[in-house]
FIDRENRO-690063 format. One record per atom (N, C-alpha, C): atom name; x, y, z; residue in one letter; residue number from 1. Coordinates in Angstrom, 1 decimal. Example, Ala and Ser with C-alpha at 12.3 -4.5 7.8 and 13.67 -1.06 7.14 Angstrom:
N;13.2;-5.7;7.8;a;1 .
CA;12.3;-4.5;7.8;a;1 .
C;13.2;-3.3;7.8;a;1 .
N;12.8;-2.2;7.1;s;2 .
CA;13.7;-1.1;7.1;s;2 .
C;12.9;0.0;7.9;s;2 .
This chain:
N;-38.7;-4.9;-67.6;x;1 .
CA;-39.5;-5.0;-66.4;x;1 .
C;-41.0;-5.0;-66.8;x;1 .
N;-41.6;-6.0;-66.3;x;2 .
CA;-43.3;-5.8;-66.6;x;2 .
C;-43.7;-5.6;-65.3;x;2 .
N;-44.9;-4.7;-65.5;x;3 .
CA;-45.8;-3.8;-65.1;x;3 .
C;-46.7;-4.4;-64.0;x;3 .
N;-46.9;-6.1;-64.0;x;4 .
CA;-47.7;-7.0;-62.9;x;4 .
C;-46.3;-6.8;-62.6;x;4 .
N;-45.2;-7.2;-62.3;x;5 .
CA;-43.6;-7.7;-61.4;x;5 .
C;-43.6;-6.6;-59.9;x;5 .
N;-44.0;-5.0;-60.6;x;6 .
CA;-44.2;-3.8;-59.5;x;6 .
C;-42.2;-3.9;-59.4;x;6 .
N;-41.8;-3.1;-58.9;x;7 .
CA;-40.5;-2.3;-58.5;x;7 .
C;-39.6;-3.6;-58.3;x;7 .
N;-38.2;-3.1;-58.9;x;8 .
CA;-37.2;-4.5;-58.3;x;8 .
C;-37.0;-4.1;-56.9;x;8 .
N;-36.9;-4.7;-55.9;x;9 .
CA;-36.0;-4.0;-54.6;x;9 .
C;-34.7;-5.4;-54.7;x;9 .
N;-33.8;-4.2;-53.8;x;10 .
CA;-32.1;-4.7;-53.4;x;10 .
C;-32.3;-6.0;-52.2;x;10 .
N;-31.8;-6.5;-51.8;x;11 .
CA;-31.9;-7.8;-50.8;x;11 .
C;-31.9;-6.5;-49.4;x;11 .
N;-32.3;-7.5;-48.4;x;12 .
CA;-32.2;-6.6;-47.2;x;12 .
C;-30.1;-6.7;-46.8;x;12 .
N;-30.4;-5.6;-46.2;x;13 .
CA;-28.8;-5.5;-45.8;x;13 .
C;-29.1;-6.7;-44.5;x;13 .
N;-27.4;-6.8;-43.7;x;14 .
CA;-27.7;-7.8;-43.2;x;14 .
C;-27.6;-7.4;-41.6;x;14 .
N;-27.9;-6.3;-41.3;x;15 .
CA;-27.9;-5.1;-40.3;x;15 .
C;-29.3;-5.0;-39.8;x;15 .
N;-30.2;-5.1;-41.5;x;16 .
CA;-31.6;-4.3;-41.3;x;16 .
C;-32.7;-4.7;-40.3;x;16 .
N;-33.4;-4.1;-39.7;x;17 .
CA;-34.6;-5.1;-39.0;x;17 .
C;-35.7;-5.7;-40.0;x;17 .
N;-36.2;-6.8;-39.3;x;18 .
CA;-37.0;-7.5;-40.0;x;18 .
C;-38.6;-6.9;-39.9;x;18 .
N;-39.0;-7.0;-40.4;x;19 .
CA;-40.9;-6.8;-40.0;x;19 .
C;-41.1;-7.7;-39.0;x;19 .
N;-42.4;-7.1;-38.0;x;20 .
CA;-42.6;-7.7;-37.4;x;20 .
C;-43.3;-9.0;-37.5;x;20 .
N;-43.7;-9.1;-38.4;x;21 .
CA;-44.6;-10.1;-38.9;x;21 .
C;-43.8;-11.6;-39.2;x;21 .
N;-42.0;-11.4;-39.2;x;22 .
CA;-41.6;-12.0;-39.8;x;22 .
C;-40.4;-12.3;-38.3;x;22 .
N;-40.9;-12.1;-37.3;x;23 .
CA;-40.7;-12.8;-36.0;x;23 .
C;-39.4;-12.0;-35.7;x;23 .
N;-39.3;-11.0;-34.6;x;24 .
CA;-38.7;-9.8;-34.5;x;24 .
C;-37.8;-10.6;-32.9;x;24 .
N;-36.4;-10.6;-33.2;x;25 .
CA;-35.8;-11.1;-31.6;x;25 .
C;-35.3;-10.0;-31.4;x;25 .
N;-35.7;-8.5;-31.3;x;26 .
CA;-35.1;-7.2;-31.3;x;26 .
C;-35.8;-6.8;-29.7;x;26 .
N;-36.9;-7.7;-29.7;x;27 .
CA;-37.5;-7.7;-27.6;x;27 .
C;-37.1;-8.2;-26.9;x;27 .
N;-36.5;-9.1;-27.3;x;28 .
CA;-35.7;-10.2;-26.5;x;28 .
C;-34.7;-9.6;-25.9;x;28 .
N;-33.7;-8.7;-26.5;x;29 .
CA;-32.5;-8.3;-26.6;x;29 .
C;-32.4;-6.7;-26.1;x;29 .
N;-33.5;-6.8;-26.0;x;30 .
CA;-33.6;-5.4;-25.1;x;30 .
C;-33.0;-4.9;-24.0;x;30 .
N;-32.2;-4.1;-23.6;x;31 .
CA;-31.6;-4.2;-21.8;x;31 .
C;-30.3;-5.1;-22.4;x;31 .
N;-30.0;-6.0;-22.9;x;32 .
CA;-29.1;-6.8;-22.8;x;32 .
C;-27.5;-5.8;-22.8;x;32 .
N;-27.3;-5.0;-23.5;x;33 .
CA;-26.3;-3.9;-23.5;x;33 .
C;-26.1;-3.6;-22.1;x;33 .
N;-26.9;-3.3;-21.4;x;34 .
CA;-26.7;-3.0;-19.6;x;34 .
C;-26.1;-4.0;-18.7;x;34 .
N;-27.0;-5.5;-18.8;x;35 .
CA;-26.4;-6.6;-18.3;x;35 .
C;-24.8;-6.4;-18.5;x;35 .
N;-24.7;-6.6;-20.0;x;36 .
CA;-23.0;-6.8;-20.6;x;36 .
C;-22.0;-6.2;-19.7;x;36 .
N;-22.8;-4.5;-19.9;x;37 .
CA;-22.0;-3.6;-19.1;x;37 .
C;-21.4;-3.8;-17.8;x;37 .
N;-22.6;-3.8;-16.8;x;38 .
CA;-22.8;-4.3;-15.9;x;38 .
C;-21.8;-5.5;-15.2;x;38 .
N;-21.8;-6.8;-16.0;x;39 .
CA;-20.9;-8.0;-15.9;x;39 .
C;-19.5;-7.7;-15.8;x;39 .
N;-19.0;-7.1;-17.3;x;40 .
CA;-17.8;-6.5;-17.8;x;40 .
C;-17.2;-5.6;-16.8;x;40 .
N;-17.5;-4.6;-15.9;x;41 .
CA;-17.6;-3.3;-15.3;x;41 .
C;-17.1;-4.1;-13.5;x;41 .
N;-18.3;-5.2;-13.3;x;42 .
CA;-17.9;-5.6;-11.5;x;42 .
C;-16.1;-6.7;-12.3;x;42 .
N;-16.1;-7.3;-13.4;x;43 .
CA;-15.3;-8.2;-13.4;x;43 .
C;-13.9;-7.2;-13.6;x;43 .
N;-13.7;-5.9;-14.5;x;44 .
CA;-12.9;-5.1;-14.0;x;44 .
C;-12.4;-4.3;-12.6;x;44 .
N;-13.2;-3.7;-12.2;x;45 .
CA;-13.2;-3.5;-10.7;x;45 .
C;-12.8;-4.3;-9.8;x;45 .
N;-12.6;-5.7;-9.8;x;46 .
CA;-12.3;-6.8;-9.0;x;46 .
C;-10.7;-6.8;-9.3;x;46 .
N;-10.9;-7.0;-11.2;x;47 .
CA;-9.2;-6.8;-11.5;x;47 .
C;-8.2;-5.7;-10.5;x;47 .
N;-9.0;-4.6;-10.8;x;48 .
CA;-8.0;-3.3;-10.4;x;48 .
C;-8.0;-3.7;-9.1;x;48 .
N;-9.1;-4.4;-8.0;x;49 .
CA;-8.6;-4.3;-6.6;x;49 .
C;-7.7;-5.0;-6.5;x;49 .
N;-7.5;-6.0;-7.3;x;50 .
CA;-6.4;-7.0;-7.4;x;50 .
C;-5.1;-6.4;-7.3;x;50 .
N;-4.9;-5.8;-8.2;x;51 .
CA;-3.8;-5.3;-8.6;x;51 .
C;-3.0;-4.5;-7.5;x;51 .
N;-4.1;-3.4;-7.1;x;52 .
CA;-4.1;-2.8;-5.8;x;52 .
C;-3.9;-3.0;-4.3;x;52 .
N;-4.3;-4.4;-4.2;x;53 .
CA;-4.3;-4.7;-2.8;x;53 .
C;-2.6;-5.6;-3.3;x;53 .
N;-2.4;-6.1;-4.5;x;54 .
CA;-0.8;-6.7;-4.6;x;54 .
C;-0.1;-5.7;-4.6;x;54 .
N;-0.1;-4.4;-4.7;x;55 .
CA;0.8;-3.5;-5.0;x;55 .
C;0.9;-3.0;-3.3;x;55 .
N;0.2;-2.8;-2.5;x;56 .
CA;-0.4;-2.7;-1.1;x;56 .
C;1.2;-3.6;0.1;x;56 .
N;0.6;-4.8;-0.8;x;57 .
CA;1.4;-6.4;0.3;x;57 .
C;2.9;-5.7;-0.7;x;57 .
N;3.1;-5.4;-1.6;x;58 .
CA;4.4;-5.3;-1.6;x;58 .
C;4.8;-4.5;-1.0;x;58 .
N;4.4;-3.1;-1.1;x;59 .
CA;5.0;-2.2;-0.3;x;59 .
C;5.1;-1.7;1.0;x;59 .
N;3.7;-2.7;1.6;x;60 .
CA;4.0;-2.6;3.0;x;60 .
C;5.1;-3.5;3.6;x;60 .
N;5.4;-4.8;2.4;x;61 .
CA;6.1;-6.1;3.1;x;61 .
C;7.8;-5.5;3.2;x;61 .
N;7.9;-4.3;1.8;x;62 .
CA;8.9;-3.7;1.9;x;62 .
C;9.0;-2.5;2.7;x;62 .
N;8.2;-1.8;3.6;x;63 .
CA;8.5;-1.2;4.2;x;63 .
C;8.9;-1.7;5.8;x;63 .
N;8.3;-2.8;5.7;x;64 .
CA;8.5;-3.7;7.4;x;64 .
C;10.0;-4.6;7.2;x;64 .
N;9.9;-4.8;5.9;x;65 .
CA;11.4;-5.3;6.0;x;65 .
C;12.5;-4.0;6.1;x;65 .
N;12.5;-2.8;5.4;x;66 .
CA;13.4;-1.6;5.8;x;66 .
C;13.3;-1.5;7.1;x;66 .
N;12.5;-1.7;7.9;x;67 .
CA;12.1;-1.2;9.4;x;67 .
C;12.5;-2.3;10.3;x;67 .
N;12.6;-3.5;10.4;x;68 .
CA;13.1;-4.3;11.0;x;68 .
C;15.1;-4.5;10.8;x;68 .
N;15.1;-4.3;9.8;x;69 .
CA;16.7;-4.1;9.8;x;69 .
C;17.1;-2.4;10.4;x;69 .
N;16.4;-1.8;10.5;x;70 .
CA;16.4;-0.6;10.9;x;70 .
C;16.5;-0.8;12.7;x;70 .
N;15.7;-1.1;12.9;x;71 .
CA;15.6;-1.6;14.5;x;71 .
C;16.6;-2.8;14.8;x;71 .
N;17.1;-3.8;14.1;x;72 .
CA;18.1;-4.2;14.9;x;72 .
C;19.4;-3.8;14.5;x;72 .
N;19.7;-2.9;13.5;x;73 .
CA;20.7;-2.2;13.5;x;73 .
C;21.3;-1.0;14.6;x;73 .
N;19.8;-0.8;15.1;x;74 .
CA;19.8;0.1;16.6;x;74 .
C;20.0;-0.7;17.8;x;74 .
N;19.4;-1.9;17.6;x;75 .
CA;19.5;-2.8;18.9;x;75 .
C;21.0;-3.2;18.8;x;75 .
N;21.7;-3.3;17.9;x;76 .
CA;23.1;-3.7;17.5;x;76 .
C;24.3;-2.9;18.6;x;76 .
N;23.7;-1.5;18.6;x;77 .
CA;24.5;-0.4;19.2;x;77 .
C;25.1;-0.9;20.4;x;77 .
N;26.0;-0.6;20.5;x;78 .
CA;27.3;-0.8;21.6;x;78 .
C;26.4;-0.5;23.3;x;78 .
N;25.7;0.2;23.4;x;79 .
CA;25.0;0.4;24.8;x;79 .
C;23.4;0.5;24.7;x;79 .
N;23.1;0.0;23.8;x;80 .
CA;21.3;-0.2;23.8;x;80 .
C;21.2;-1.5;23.9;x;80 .
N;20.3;-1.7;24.6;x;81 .
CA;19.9;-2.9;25.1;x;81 .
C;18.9;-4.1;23.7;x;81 .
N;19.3;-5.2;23.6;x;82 .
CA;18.4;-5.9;22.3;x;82 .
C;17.0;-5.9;22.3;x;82 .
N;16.4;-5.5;23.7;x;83 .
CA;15.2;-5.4;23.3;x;83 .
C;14.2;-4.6;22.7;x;83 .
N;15.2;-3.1;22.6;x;84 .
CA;14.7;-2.3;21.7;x;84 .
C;14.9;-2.1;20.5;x;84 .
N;15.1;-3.0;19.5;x;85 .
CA;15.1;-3.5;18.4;x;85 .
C;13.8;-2.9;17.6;x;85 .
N;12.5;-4.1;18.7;x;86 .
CA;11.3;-4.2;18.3;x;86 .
C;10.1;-3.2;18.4;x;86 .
N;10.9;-2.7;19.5;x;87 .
CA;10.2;-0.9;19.6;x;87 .
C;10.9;0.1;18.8;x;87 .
N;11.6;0.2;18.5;x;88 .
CA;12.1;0.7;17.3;x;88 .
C;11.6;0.6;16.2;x;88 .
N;11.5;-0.9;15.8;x;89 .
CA;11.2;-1.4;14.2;x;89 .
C;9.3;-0.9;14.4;x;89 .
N;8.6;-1.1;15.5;x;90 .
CA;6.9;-0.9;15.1;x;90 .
C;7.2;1.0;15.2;x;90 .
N;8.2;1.4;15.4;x;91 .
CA;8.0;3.2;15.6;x;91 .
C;8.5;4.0;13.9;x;91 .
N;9.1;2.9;13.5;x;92 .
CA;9.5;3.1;12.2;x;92 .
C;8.6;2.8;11.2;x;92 .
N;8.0;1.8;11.4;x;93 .
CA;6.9;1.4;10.9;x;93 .
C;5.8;2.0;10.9;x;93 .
N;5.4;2.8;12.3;x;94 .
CA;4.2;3.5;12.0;x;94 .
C;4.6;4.5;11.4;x;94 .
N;5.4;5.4;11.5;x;95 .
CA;6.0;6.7;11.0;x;95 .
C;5.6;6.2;9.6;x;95 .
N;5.7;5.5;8.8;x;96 .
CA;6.9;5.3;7.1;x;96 .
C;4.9;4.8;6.5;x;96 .
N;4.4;4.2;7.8;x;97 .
CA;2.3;4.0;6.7;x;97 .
C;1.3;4.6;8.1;x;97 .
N;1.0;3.9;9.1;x;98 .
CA;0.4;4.4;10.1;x;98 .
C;0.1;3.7;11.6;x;98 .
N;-0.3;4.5;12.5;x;99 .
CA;0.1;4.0;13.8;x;99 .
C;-1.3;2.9;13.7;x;99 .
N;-2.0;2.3;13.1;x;100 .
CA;-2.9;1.1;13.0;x;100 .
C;-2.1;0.3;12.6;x;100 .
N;-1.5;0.3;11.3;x;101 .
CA;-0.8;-1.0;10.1;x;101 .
C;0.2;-1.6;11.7;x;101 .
N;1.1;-0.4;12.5;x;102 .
CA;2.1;-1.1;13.3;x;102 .
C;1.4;-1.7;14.4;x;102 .
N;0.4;-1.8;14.8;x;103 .
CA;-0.3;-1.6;16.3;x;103 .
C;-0.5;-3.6;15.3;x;103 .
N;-0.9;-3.6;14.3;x;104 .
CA;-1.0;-5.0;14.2;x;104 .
C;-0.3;-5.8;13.5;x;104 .
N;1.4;-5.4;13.7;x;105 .
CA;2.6;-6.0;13.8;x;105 .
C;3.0;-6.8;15.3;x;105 .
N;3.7;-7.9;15.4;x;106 .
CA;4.2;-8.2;16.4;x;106 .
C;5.4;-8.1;16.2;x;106 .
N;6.6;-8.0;17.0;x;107 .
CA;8.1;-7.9;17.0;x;107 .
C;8.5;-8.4;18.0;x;107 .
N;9.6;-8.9;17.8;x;108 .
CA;10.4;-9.8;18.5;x;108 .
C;11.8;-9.0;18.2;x;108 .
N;12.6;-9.6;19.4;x;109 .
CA;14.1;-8.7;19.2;x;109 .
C;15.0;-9.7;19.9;x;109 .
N;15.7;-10.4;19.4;x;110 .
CA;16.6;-11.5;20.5;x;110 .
C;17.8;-11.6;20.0;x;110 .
N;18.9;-12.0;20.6;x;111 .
CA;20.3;-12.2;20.0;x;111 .
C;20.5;-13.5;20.0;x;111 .
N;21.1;-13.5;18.6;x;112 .
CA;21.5;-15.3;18.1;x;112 .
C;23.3;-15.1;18.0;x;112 .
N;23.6;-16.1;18.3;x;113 .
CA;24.9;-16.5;17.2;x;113 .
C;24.9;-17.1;16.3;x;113 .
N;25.7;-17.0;14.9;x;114 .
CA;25.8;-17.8;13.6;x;114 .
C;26.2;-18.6;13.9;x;114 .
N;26.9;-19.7;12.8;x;115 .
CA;27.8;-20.4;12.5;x;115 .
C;29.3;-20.1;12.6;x;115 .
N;29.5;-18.5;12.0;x;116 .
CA;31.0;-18.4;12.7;x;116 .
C;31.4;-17.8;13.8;x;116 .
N;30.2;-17.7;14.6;x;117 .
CA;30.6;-17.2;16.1;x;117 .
C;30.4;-15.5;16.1;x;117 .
N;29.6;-15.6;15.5;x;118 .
CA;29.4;-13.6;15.4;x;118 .
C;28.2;-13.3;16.1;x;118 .
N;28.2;-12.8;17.2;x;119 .
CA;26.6;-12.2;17.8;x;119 .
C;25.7;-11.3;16.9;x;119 .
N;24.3;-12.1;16.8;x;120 .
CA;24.1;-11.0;15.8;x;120 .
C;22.3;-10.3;16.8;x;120 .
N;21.6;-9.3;16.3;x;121 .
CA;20.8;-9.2;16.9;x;121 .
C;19.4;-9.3;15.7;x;121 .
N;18.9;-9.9;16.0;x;122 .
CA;17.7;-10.4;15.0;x;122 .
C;16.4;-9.9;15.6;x;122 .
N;15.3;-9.5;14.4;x;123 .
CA;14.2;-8.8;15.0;x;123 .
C;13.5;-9.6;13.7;x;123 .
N;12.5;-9.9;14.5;x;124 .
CA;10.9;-10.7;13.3;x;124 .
C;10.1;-10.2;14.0;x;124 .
N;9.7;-9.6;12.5;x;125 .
CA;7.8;-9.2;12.9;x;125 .
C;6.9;-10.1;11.8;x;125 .
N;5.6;-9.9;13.0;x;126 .
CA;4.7;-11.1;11.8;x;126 .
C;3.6;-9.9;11.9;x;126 .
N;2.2;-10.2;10.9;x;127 .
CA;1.2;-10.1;11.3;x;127 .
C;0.8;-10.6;9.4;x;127 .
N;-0.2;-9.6;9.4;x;128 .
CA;-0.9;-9.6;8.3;x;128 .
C;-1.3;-8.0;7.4;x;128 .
N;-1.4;-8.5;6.0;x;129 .
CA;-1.8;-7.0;5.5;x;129 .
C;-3.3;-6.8;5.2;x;129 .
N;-3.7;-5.3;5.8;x;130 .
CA;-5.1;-5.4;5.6;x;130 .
C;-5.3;-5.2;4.3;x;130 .
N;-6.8;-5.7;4.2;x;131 .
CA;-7.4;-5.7;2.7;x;131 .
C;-7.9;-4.3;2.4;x;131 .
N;-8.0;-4.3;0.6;x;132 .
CA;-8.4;-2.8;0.7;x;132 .
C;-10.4;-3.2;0.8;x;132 .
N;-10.7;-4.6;0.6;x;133 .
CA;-12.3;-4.8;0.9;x;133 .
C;-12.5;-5.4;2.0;x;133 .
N;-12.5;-4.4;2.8;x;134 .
CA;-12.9;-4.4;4.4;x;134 .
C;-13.5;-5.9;4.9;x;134 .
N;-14.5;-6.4;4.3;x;135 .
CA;-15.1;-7.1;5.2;x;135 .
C;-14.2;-8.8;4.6;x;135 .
N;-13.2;-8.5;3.4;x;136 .
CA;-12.0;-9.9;3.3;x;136 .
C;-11.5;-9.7;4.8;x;136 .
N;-11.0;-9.0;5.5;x;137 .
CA;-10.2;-9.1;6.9;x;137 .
C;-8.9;-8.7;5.9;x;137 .
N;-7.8;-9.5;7.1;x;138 .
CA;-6.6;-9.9;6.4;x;138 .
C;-6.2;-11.0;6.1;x;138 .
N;-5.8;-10.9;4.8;x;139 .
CA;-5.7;-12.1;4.2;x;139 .
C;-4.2;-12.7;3.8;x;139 .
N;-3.4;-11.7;3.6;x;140 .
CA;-2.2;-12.1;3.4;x;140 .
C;-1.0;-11.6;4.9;x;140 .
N;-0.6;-13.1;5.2;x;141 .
CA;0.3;-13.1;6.2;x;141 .
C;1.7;-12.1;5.6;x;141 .
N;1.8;-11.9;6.8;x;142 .
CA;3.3;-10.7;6.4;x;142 .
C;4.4;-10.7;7.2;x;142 .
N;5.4;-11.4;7.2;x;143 .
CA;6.8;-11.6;7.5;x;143 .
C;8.3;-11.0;7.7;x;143 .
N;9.0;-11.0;7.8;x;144 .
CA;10.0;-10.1;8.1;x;144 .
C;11.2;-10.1;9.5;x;144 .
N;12.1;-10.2;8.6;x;145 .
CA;13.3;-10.5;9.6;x;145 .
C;14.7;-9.0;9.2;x;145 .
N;15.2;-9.2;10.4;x;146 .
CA;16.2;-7.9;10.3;x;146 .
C;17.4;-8.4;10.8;x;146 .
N;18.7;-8.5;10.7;x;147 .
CA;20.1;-9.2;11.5;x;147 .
C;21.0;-7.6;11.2;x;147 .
N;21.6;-7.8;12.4;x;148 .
CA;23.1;-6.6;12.3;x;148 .
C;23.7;-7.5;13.1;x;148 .
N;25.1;-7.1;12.9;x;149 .
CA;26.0;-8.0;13.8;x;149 .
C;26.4;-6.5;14.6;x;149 .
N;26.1;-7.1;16.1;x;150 .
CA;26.1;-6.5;17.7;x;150 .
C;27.7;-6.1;17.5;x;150 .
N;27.9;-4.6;18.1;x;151 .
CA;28.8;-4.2;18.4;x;151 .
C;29.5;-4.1;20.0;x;151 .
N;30.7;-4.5;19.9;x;152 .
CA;31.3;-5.1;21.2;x;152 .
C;31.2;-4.0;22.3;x;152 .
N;31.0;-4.2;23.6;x;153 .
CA;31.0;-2.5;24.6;x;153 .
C;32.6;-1.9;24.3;x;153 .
């Protein structure tokens, strides 16, 4: 080593910062970790409501379908009349989530015959399931049919 050369140095790592002198994008990039965060963070939260409000429509869709075959298995009864099917099925309904979710069910209760000649008593309720972000409304329609075959007086 000569003495004008002055000290060997190692290369810079490839991590290191630069001198400023040598045009620093370390300002630029400042905050940017928060944006990320920030982005990442609303785009999960959207996921989970997702998930949440699907898990929601299933188990309400399956609890209105338990409840409408519930009600016209009562409308079925040998001395109850078929139109209490549907006041049955919204009373089972509120009981099993809440007297709002039934209050915006509609039900219907009427007696059909099949194809082989069997009276049966059928109950449809419609409406919709509310959202868990209030100001969507309701967005997904919700369906549901119930049959028992009517018992003779």
């Amino acid at each position: 080593m000569r003495a004008e050369e002055g000290p060997l140095r190692s290369a810079p790592l490839a991590g290191s910062r630069r001198a400023p002198a040598q045009g620093s994008t370390g300002d630029r990039e400042r905050g940017s970790a928060v944006v990320d965060f920030v982005l990442v963070g609303v785009l999960v939260v959207a996921l989970l409501l997702a998930v949440l409000q699907i898990a929601v429509y299933v188990h309400l869709r399956n609890v209105v379908v338990a409840s409408a075959q519930e009600g016209a298995r009562y409308a079925a009864d040998a001395d109850v009349p078929t139109d209490a099917g549907a006041g049955r099925t919204l009373e089972v309904v509120g009981r099993a989530t809440s007297a709002r979710t039934a209050a915006g069910l509609s039900c219907t209760s009427v007696q059909e015959v099949d194809g082989s000649g069997l009276a049966l008593v059928v109950v449809r309720c419609t409406g919709a399931v509310p959202s868990l972000f209030a100001p969507l409304g309701d967005l997904l329609p919700l369906v549901a049919t119930g049959r028992a075959v009517e018992e003779a007086p």
